[in-house]
N, C-alpha and C positions, 0 to 999 in steps of 0.2 A: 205410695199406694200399695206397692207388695207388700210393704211391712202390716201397713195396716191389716189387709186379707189373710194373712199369715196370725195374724194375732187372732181374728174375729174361729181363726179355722183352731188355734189355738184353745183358746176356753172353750169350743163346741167340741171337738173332734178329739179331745183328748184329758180336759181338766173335768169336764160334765160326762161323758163318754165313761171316766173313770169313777163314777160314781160319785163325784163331788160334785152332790148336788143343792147344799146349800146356797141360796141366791143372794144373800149378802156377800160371800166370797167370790161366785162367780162374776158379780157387779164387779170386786173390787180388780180381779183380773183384767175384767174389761176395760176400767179408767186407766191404773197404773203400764204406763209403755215398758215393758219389759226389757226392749232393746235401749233405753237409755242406760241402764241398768249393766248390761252384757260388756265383756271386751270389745272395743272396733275391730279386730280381726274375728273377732266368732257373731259382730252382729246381724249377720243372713243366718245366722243359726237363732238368735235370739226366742223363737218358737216354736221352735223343735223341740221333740219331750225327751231331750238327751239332756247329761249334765256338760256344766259349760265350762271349763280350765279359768281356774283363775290363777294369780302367783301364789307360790311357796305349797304347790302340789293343792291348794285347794278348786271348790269348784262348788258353782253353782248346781242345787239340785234339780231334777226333771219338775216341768211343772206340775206333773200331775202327783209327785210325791210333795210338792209343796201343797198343793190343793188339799190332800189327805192330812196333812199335819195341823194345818189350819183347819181344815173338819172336824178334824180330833178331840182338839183343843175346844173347841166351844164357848169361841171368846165373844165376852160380851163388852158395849161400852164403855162402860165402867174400868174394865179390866186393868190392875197395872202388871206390864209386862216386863218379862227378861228374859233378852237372846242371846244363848251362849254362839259368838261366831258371824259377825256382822257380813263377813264377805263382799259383795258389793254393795249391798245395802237393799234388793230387791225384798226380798223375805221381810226385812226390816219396814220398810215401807206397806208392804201389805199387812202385818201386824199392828201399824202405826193407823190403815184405815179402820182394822175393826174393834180396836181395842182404844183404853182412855191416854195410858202412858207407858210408854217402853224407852227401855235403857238394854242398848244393846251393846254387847263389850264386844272384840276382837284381841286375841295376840299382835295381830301384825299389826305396828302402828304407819304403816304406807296405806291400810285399807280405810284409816279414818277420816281424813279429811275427805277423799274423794266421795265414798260415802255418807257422809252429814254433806257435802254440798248437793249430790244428789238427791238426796232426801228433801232439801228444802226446796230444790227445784221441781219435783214432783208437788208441793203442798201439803208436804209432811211436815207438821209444825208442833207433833207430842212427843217428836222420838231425841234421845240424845246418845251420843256414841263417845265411847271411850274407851282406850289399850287397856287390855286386861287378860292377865294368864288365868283364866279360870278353876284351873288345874292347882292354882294354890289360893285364889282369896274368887270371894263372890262378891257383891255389892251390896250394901247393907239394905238390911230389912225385909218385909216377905212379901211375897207377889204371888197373883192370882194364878196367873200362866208364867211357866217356862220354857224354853225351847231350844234345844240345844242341837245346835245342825249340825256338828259333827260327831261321829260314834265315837262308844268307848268300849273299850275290848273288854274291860269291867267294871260292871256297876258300882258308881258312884250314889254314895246315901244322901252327898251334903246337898245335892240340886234337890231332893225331894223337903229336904229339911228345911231349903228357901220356901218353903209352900207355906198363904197359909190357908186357912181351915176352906176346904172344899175347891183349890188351888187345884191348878192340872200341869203336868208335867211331859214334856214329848222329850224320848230321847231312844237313841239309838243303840243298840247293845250287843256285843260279840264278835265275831272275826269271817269274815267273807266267806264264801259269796252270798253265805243269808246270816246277814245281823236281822236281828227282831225288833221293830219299832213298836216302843214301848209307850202306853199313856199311864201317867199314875196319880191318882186322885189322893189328896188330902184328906182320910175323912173325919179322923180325931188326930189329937196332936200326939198320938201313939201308933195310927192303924192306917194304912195304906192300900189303895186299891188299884191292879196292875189290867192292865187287858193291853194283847198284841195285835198291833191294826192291820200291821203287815210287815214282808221281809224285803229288804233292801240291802247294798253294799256302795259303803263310800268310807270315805279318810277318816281315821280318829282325829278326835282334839289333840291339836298337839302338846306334846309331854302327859297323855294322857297315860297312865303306867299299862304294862306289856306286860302278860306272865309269862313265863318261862313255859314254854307247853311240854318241855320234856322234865320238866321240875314236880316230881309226886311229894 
């Protein structure tokens, strides 16, 4: 019962609060149990709009930054999606209600099973998950929406180039404690269009390259 209250206090009090106001996203906040999702030592946190530890330094994002990303994006049924970063599979899952099909990769191959069996226990039945260093190959072919949940200190062209024509792209870019989250539009198969929704701070992909900041 407190979870449930925690949830209900959750999408009002913090994902709609934060301007995400889209009512198909906040539907899908409200079906999806977020704490199935969570570690069982962080599940009384499960909605709180903190980010939540996951292994190998990653973490789940605040909800109300996932609420925004999914705003962003402007995903339609149709959609076929790709998620750089499956993590527990929460994100995945909510991508999987509004969108037609997603394929979401992960590095860590410990994050896979547990997330595809979550996923199918939720009634997520479009999404499919598979180990994948992003950082050297993508999955073939081009997709509407991308989303890549972890930053990268610098941008990366090849996720925009997974796009295709009028495709949207979220992703994170720069070095703490304000990366700029980025949305970038497809709009010929030359020309790209950038707007920053808002600033945030969390993990790079991993092996995502590092500059040298004292290197001119």
């Amino acid at each position: 019962m407190e979870l449930e209250i925690a949830h209900g206090q959750m999408v009002r009090q913090q994902v709609r609060a934060a301007e995400v106001l889209d009512t198909h996203i906040l539907e899908v906040f409200s079906e999806i149990a977020r704490h199935e999702f969570v570690p069982e030592r962080f599940r009384e946190l499960a909605y709180a709009d903190m980010r939540i530890p996951l292994p190998h330094g990653e973490c789940m994002m605040m909800p109300s930054e996932e609420g925004h990303l999914l705003q962003a994006l402007d995903i339609r049924p149709s959609d076929r999606i790709l998620e750089i970063g499956t993590g527990s599979g929460y994100l995945t899952a909510c991508l999987g209600r509004l969108g037609g099909q997603v394929t979401s990769v992960d590095i860590h191959a410990d994050f896979i099973k547990p997330a595809q069996e979550l996923l199918l226990d939720a009634g997520i039945g479009n999404a499919t998950v598979s180990c994948m260093d992003a950082m050297q190959e993508l999955p073939a072919g081009e997709f509407d929406v991308i989303a890549v949940t972890g930053s990268l200190p610098v941008y990366d062209d090849r996720f925009a180039r997974s796009l295709g024509i009028g495709g949207r792209l979220f992703v994170i870019v720069g070095f703490g404690p304000a990366m700029e989250a980025l949305v970038i539009t497809r709009v010929t198969e030359t020309e790209f269009r950038t707007v920053s929704v808002f600033e945030t701070d969390i993990p790079p992909l991993h092996n995502a390259p590092t500059p040298d900041p004292f290197r001119f």
